[in-house]
PDB file with SEQRES, HELIX, SHEET and CRYST1 records, atoms N, CA, C and O in Angstrom:
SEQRES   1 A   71  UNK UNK UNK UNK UNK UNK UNK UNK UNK UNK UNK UNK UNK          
SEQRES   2 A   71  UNK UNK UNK UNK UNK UNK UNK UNK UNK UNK UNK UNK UNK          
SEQRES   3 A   71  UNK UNK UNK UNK UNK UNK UNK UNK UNK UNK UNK UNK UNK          
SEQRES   4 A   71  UNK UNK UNK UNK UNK UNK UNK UNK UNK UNK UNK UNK UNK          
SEQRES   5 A   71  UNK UNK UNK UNK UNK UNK UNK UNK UNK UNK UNK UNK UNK          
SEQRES   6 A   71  UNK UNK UNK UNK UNK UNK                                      
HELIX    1 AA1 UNK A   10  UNK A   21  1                                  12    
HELIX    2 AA2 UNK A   26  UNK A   37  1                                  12    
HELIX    3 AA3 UNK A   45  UNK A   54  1                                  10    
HELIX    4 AA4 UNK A   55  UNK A   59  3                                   5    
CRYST1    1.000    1.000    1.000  90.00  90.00  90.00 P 1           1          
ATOM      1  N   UNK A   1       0.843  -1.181   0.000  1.00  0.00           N  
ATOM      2  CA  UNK A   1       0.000   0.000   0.000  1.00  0.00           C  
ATOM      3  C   UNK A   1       0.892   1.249   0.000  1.00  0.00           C  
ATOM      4  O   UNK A   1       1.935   1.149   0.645  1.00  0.00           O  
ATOM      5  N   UNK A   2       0.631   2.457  -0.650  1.00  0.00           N  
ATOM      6  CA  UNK A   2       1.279   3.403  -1.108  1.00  0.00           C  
ATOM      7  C   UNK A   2       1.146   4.260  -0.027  1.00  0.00           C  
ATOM      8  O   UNK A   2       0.115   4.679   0.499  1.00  0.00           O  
ATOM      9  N   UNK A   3       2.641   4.531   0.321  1.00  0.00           N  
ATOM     10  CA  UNK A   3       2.407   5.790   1.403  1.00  0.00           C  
ATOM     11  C   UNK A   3       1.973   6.803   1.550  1.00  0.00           C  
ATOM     12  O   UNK A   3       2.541   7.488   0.699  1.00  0.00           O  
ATOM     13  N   UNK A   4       1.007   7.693   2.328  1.00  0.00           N  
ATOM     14  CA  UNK A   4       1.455   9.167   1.904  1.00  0.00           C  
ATOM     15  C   UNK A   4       1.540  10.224   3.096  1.00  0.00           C  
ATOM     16  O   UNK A   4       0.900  10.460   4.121  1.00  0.00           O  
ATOM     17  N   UNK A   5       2.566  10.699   2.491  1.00  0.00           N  
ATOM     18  CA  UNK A   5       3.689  11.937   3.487  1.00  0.00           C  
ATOM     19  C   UNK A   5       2.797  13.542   3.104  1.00  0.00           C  
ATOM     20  O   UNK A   5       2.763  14.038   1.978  1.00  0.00           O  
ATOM     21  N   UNK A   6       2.281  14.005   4.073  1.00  0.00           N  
ATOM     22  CA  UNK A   6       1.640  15.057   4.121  1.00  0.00           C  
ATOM     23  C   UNK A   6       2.848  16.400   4.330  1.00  0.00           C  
ATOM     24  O   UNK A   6       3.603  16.429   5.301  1.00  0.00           O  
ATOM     25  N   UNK A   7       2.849  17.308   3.391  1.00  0.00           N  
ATOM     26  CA  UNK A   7       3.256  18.615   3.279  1.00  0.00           C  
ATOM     27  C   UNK A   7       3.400  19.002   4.852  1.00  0.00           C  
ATOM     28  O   UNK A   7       2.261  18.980   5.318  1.00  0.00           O  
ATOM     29  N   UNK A   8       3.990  19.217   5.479  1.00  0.00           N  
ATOM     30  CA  UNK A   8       4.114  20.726   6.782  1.00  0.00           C  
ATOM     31  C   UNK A   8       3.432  21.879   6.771  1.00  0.00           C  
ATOM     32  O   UNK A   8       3.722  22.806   6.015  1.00  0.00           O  
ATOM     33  N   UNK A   9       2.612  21.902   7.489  1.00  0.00           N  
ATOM     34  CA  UNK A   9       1.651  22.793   7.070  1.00  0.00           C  
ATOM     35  C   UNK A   9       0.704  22.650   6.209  1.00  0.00           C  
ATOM     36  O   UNK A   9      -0.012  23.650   6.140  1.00  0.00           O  
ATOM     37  N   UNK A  10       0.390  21.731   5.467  1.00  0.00           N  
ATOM     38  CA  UNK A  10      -0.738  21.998   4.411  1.00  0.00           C  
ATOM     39  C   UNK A  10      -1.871  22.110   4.920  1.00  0.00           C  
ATOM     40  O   UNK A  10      -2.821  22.545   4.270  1.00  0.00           O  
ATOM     41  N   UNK A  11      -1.961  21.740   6.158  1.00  0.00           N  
ATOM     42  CA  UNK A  11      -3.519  21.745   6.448  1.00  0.00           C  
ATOM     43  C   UNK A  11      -4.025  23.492   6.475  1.00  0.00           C  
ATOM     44  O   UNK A  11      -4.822  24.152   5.808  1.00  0.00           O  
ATOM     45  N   UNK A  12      -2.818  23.878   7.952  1.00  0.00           N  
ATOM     46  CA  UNK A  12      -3.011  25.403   7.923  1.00  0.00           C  
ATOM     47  C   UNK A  12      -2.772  26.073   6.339  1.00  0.00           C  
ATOM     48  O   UNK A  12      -3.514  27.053   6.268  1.00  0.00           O  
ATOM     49  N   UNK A  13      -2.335  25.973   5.607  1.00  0.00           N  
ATOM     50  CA  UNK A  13      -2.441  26.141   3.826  1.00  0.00           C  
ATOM     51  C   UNK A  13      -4.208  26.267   3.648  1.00  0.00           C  
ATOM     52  O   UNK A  13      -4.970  27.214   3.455  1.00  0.00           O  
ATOM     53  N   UNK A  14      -4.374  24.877   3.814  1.00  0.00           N  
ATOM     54  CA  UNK A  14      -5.536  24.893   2.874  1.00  0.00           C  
ATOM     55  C   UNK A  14      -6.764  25.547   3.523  1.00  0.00           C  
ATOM     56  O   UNK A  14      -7.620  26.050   2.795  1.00  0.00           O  
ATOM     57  N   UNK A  15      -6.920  25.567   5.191  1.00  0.00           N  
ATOM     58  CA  UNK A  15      -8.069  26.300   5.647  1.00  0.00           C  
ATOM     59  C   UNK A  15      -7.779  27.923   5.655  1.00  0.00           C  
ATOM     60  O   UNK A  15      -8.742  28.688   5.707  1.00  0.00           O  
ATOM     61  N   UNK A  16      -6.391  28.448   5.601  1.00  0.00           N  
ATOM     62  CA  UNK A  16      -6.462  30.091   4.932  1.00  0.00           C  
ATOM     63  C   UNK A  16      -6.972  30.500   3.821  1.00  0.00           C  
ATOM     64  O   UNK A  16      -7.712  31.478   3.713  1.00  0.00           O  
ATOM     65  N   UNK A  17      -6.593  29.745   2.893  1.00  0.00           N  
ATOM     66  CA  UNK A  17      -6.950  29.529   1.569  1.00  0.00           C  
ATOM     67  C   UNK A  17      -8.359  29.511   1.225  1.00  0.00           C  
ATOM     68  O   UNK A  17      -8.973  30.231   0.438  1.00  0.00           O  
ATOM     69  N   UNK A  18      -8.824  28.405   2.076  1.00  0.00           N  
ATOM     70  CA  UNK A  18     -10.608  28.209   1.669  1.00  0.00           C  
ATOM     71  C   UNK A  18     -11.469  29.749   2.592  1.00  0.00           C  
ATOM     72  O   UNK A  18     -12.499  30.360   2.308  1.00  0.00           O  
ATOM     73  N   UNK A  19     -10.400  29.941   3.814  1.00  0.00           N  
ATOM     74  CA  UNK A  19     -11.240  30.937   4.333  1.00  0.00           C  
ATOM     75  C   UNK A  19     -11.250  32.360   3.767  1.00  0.00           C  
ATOM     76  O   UNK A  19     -11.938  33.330   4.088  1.00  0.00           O  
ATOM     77  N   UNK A  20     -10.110  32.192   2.653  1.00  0.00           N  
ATOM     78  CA  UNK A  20      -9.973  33.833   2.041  1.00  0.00           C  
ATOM     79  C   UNK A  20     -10.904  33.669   0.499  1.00  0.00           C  
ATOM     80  O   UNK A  20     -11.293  34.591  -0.218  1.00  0.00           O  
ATOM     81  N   UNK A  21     -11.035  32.644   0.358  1.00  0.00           N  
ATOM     82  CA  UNK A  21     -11.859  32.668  -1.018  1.00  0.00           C  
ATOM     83  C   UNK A  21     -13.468  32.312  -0.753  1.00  0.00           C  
ATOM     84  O   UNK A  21     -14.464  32.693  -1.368  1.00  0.00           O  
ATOM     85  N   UNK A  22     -13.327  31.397   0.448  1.00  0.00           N  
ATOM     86  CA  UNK A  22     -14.816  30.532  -0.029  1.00  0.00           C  
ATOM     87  C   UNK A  22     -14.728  29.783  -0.247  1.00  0.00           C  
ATOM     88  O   UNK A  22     -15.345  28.953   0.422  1.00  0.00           O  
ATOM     89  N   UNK A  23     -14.039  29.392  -1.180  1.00  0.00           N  
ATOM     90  CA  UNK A  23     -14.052  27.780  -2.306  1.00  0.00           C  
ATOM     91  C   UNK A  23     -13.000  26.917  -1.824  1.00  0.00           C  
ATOM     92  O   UNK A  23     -11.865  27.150  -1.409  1.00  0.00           O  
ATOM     93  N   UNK A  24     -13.730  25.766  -1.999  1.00  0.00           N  
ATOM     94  CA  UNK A  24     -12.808  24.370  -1.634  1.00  0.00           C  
ATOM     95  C   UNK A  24     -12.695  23.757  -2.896  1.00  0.00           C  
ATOM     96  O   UNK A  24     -13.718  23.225  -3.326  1.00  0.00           O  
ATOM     97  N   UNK A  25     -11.346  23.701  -3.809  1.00  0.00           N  
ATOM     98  CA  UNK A  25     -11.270  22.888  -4.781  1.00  0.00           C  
ATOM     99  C   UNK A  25     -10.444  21.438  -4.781  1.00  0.00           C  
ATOM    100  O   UNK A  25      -9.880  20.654  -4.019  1.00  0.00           O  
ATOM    101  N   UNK A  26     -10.666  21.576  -5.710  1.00  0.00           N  
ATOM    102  CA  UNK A  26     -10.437  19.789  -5.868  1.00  0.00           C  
ATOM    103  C   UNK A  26      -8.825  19.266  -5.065  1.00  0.00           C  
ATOM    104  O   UNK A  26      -8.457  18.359  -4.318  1.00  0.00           O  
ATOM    105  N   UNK A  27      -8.324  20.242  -5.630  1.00  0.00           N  
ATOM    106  CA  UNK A  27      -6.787  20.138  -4.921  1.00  0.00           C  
ATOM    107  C   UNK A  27      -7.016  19.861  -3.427  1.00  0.00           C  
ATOM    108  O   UNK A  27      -6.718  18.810  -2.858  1.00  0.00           O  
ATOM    109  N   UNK A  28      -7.489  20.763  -2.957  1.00  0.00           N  
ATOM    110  CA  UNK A  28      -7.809  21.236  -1.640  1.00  0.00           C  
ATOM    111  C   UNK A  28      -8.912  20.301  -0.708  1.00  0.00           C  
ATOM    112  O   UNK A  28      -9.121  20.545   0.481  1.00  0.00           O  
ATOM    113  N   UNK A  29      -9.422  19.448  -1.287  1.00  0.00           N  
ATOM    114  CA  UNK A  29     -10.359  18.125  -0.787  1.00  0.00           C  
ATOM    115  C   UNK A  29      -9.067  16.699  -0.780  1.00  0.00           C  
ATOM    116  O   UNK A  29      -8.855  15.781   0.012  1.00  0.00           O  
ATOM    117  N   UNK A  30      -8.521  17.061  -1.894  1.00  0.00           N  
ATOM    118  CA  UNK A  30      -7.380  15.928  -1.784  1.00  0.00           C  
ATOM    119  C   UNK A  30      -6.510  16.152  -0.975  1.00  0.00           C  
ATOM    120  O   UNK A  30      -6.156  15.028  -0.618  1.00  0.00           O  
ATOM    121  N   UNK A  31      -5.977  16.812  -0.493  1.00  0.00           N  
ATOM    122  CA  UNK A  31      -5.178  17.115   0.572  1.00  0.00           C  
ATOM    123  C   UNK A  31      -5.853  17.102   2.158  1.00  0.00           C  
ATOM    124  O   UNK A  31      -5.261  16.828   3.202  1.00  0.00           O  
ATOM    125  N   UNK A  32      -6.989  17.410   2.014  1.00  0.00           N  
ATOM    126  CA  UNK A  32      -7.784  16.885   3.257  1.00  0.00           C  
ATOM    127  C   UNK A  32      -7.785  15.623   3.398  1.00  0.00           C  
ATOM    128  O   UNK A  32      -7.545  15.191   4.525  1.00  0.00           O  
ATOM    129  N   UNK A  33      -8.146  14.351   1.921  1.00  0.00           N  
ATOM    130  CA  UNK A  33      -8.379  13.171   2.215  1.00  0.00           C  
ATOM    131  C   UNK A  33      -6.911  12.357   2.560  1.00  0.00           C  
ATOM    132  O   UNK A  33      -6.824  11.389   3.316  1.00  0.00           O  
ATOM    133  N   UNK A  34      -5.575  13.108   1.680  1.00  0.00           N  
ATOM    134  CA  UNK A  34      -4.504  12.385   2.570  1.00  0.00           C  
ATOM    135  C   UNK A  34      -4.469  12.943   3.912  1.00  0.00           C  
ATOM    136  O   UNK A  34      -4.409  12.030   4.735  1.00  0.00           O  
ATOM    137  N   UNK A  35      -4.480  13.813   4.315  1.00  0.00           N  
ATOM    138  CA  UNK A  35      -4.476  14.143   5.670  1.00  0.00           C  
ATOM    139  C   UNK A  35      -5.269  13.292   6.831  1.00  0.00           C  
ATOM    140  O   UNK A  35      -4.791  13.130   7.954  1.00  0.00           O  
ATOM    141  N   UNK A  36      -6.511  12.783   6.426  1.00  0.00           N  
ATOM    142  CA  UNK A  36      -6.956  12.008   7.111  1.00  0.00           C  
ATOM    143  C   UNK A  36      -7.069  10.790   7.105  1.00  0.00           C  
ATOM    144  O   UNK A  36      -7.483  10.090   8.029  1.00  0.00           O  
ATOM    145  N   UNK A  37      -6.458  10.228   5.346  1.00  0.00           N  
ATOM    146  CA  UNK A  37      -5.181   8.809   5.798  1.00  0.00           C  
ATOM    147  C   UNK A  37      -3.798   8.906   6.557  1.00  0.00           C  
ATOM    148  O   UNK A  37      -3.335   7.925   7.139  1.00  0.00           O  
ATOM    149  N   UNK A  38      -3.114  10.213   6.524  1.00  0.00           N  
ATOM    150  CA  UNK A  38      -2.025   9.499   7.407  1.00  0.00           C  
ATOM    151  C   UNK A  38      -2.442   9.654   8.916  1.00  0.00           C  
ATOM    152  O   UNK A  38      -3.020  10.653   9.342  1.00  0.00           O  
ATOM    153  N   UNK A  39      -2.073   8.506   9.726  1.00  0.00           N  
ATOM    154  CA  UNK A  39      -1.985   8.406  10.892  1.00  0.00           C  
ATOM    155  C   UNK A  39      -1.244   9.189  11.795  1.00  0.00           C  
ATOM    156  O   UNK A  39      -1.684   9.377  12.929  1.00  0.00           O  
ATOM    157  N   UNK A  40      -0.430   9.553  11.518  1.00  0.00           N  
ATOM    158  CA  UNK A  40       0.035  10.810  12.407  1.00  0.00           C  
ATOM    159  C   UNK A  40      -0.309  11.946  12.477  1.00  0.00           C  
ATOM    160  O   UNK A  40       0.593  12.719  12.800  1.00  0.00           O  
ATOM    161  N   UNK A  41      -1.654  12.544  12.232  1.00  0.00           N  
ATOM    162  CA  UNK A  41      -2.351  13.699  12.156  1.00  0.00           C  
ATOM    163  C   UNK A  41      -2.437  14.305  13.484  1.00  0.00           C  
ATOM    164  O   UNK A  41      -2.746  13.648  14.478  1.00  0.00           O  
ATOM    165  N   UNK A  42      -2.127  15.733  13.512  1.00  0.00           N  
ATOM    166  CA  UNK A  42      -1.954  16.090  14.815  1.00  0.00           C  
ATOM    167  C   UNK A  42      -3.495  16.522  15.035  1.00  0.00           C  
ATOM    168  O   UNK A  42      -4.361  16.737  14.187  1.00  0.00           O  
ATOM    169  N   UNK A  43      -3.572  16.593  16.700  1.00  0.00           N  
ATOM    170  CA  UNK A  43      -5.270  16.890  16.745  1.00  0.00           C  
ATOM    171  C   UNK A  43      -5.194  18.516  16.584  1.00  0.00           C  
ATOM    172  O   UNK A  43      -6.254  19.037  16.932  1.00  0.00           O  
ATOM    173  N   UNK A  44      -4.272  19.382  16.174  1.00  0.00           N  
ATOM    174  CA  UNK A  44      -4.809  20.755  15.832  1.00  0.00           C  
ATOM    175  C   UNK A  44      -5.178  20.749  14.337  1.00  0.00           C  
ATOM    176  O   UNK A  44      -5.956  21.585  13.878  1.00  0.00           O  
ATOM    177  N   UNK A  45      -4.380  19.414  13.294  1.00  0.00           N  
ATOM    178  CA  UNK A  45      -4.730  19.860  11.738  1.00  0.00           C  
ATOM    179  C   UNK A  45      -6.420  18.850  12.109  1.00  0.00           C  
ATOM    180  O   UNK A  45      -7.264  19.322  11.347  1.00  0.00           O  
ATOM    181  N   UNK A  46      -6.881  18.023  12.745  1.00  0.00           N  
ATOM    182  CA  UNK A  46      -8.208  17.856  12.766  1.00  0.00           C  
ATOM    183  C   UNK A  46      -9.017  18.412  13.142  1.00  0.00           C  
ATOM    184  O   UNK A  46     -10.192  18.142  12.896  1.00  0.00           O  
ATOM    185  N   UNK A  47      -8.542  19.568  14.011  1.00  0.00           N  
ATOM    186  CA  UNK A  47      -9.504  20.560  14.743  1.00  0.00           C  
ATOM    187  C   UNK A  47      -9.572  21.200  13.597  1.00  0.00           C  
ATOM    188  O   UNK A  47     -10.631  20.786  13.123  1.00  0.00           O  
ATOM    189  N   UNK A  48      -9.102  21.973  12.820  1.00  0.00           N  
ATOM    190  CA  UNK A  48      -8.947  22.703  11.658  1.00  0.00           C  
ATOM    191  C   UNK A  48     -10.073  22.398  10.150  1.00  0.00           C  
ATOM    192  O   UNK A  48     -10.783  23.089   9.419  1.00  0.00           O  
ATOM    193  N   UNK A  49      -9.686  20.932  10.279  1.00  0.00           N  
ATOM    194  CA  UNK A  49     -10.583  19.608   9.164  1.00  0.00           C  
ATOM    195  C   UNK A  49     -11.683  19.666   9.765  1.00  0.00           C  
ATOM    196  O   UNK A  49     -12.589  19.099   9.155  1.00  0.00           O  
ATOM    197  N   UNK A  50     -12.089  20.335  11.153  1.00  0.00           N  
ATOM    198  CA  UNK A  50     -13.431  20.104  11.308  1.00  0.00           C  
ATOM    199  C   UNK A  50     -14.564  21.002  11.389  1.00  0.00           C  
ATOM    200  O   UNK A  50     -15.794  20.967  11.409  1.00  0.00           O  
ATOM    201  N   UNK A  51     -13.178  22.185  11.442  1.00  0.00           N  
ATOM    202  CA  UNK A  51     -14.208  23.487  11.199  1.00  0.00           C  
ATOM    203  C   UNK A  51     -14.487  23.567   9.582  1.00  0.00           C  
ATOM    204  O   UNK A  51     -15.647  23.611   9.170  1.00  0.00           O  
ATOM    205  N   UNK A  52     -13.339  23.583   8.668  1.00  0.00           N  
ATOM    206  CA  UNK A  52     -13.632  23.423   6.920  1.00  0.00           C  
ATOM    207  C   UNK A  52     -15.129  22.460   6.847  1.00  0.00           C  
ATOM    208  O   UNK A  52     -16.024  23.006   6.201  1.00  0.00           O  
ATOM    209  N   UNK A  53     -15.450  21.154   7.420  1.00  0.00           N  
ATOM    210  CA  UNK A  53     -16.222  20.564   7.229  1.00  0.00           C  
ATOM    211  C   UNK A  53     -17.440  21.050   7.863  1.00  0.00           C  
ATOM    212  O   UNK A  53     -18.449  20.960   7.164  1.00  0.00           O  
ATOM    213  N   UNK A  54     -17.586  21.584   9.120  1.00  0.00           N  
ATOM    214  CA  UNK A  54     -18.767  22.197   9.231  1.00  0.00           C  
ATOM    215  C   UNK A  54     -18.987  23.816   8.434  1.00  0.00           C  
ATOM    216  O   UNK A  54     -20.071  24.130   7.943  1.00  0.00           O  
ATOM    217  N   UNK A  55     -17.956  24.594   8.416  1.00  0.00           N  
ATOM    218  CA  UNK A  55     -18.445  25.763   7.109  1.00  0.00           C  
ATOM    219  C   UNK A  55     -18.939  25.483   6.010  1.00  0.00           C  
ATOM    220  O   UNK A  55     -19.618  26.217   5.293  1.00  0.00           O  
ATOM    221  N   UNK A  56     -18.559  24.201   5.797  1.00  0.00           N  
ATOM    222  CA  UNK A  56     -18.904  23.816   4.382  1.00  0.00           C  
ATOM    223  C   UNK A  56     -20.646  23.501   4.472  1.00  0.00           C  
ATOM    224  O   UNK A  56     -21.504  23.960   3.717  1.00  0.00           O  
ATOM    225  N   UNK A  57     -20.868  22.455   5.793  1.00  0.00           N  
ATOM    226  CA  UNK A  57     -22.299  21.905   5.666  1.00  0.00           C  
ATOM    227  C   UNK A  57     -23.064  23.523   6.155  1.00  0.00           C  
ATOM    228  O   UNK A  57     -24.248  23.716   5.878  1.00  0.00           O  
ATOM    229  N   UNK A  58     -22.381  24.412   6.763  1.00  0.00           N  
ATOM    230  CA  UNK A  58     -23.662  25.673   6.729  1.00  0.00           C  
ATOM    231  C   UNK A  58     -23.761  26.170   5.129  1.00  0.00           C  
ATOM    232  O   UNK A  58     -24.748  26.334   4.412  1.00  0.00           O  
ATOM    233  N   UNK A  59     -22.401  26.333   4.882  1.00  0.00           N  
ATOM    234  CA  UNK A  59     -23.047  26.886   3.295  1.00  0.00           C  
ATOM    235  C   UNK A  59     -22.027  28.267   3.280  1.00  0.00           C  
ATOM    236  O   UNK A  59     -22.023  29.126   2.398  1.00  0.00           O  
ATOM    237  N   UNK A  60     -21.186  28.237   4.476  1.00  0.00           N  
ATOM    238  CA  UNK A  60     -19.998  29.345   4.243  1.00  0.00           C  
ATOM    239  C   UNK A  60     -19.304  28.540   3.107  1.00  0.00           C  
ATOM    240  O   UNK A  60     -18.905  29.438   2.365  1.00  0.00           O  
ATOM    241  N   UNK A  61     -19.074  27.806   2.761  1.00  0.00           N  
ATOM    242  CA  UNK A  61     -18.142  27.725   1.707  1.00  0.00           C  
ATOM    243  C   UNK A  61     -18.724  26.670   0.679  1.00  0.00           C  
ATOM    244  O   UNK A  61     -19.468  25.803   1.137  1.00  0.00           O  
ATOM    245  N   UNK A  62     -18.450  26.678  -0.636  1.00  0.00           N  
ATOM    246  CA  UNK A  62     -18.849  26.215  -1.946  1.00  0.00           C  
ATOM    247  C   UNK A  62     -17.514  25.233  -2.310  1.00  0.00           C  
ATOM    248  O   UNK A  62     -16.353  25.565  -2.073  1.00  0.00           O  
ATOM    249  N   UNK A  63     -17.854  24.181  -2.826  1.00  0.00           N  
ATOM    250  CA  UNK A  63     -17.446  23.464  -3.702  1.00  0.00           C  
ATOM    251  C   UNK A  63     -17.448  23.806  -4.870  1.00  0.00           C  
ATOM    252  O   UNK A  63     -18.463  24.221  -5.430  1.00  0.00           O  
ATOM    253  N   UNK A  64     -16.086  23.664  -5.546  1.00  0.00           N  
ATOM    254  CA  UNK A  64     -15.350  24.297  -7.118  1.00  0.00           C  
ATOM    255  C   UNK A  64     -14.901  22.841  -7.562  1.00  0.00           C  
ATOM    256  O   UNK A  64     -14.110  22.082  -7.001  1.00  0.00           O  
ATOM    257  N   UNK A  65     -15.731  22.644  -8.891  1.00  0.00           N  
ATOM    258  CA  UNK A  65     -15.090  21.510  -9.648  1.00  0.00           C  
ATOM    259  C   UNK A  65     -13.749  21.798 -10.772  1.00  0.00           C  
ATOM    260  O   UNK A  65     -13.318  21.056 -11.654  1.00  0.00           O  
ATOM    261  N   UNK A  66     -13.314  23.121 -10.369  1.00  0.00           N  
ATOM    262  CA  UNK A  66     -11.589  23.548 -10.380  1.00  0.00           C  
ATOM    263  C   UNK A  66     -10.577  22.827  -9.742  1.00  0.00           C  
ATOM    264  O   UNK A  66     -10.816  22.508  -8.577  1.00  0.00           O  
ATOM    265  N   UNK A  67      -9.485  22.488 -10.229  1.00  0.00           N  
ATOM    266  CA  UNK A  67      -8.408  22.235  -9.897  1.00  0.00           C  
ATOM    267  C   UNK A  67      -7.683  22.933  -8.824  1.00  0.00           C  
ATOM    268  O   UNK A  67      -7.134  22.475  -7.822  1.00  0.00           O  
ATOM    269  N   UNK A  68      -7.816  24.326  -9.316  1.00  0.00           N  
ATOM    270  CA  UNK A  68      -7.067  25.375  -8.283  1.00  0.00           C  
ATOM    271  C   UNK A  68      -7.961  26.704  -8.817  1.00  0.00           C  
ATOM    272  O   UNK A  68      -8.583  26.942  -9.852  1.00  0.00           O  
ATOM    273  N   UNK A  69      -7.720  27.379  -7.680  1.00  0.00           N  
ATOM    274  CA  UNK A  69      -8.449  28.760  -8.266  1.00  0.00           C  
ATOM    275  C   UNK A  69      -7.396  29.300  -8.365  1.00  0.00           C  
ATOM    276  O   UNK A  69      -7.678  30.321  -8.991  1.00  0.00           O  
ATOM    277  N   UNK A  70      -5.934  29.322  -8.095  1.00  0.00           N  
ATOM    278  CA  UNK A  70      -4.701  30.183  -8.578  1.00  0.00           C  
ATOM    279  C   UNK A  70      -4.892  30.365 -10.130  1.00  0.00           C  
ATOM    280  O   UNK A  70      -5.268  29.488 -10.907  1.00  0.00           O  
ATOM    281  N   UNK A  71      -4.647  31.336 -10.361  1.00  0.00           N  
ATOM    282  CA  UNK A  71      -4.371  31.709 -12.190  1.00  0.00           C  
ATOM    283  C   UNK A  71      -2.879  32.512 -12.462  1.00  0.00           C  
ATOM    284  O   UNK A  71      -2.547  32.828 -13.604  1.00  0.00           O  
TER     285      UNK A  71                                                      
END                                                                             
């Protein structure tokens, strides 16, 4: 089974990111889902994964079937 080694920081990355735009893209869901395969997840990047996931179910933030919103 294929490892995977999570970025330093990506989590705090990706919830600035979603909180300055809104949008959660595709990039940015994949990096959540390795994050919550690797096992060494610290409980502040899940505290973090759990606020993105409840903004999302109020409707603060939208799903983008984009890759990245960088241009």
């Amino acid at each position: 089974m294929p490892q995977v080694n999570l970025l330093p920081g990506a989590i705090s990355e990706i919830l600035a990111t979603v909180t300055d735009t809104h949008h959660i893209t595709k990039a940015d869901r994949y990096g959540l889902l390795a994050a919550l395969l690797d096992e060494s997840i610290s409980s502040e990047d899940l505290t973090a994964i759990d606020r993105l996931l409840y903004s999302l179910r109020r409707g603060r933030i939208q799903m983008t079937t984009e890759l990245s919103l960088v241009m």
